[in-house]
C-alpha positions, 0 to 999 in steps of 0.5 A: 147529520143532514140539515143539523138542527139544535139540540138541548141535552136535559139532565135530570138530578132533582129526584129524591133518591128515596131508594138510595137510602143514605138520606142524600142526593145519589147524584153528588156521591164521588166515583174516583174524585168525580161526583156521579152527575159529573160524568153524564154532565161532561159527556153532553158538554163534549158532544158535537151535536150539542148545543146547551145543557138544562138541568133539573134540579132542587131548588136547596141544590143549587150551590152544589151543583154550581160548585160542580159546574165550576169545577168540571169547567163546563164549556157549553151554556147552562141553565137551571130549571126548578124540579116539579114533585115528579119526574114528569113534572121537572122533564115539562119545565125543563122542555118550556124553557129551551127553543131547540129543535131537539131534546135529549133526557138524561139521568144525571145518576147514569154516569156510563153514558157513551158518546156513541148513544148521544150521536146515535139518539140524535142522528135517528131523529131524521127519522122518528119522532122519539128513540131511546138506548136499551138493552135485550132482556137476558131473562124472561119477563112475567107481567103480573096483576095486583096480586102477583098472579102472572097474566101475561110472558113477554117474548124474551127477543121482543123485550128490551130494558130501556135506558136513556138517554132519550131524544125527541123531536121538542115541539113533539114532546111538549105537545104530549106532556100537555096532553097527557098531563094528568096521567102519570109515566115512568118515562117519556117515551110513554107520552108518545106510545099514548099517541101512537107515535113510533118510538125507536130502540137503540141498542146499548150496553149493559154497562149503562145501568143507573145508579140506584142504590147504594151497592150500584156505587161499588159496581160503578167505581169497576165501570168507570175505571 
């Protein structure tokens, strides 16, 4: 990358797994010997563009995750950042703590990330503001109004499931956090669409899914073989 600015991988592991149902952290369940949030956590470690790693975290998790970091010998800079009671909230504490040029978002429960995404995110800020992984949509989308009426079908070429990780120019998307404060996003490229500031889709693979509920464990134990 020309002119490689610093880049800051933000991993996201303070939500509260409510869809998970076992009452625990996704994040610290283990697929052959390795808690979930230690892949994502080794791949930004081993990435050539990054220069430190922030996690979002709970502030009663932090032992574990200390543990894990200890175990996983983790070579670049950490450091922790208390989670707010949003996703949103804990991704804006977490951008208020870095000076990098780059950020990158990560969920820490999407354990098949590829380095090729990571460079891929990173390599398009030279010419966009924000970019995230996704994938086509292999079925067609209806949008609904509150009574489940369809109003609107997507066209299924133009209709992509996104997932991360997600990068942004820092200074862009604190400026958007700040302004878009009070509403609230399922994720950050949002803020941007808000503004009007082009968002880039990159293609990933179907493979990259996040861990959602508890039968996602025994899909990815096949995965990450």
């Amino acid at each position: 990358m020309k002119n490689q600015k610093t880049v800051t991988a933000i991993i996201l592991v303070a939500g509260n797994s409510t869809r998970y149902g076992q009452n625990r952290n996704k994040n610290f369940e283990t697929i052959h010997g390795k808690t979930v949030m230690s892949y994502s956590l080794k791949a930004f470690d081993q990435n050539q563009y990054i220069d430190n790693i922030l996690i979002g975290i709970k502030r009663e998790e932090e032992p574990i995750i200390k543990n894990i970091l200890e175990k996983e010998k983790v070579t670049k800079p950490v450091q922790f950042v208390i989670g707010g009671k949003s996703r949103q909230e804990t991704v804006y504490n977490c951008l208020q703590k870095t000076k990098e040029d780059i950020v990158m978002i990560h969920d820490g429960a999407r354990p098949a990330i590829k380095q090729d995404y990571i460079n891929q995110c990173i390599e398009s800020m030279e010419e966009v503001k924000g970019a995230t992984i996704g994938v086509p949509s292999k079925d067609t989308i209806k949008i609904t109004n509150e009574n489940n009426i369809v109003v609107q079908t997507t066209k299924r070429s133009n209709t992509w499931v996104i997932q991360t990780p997600q990068c942004f120019d820092k200074k862009t998307l604190l400026e958007m956090h700040e302004k878009y404060k009070q509403e609230e996003v399922t994720d950050d490229c949002m803020l941007l669409e808000k503004n009007q500031i082009p968002v880039k889709v990159l293609e990933g693979d179907y493979t990259n899914i996040k861990i959602t509920t508890y039968e996602d464990i025994h899909i990815m134990k096949g995965l990450l073989i």
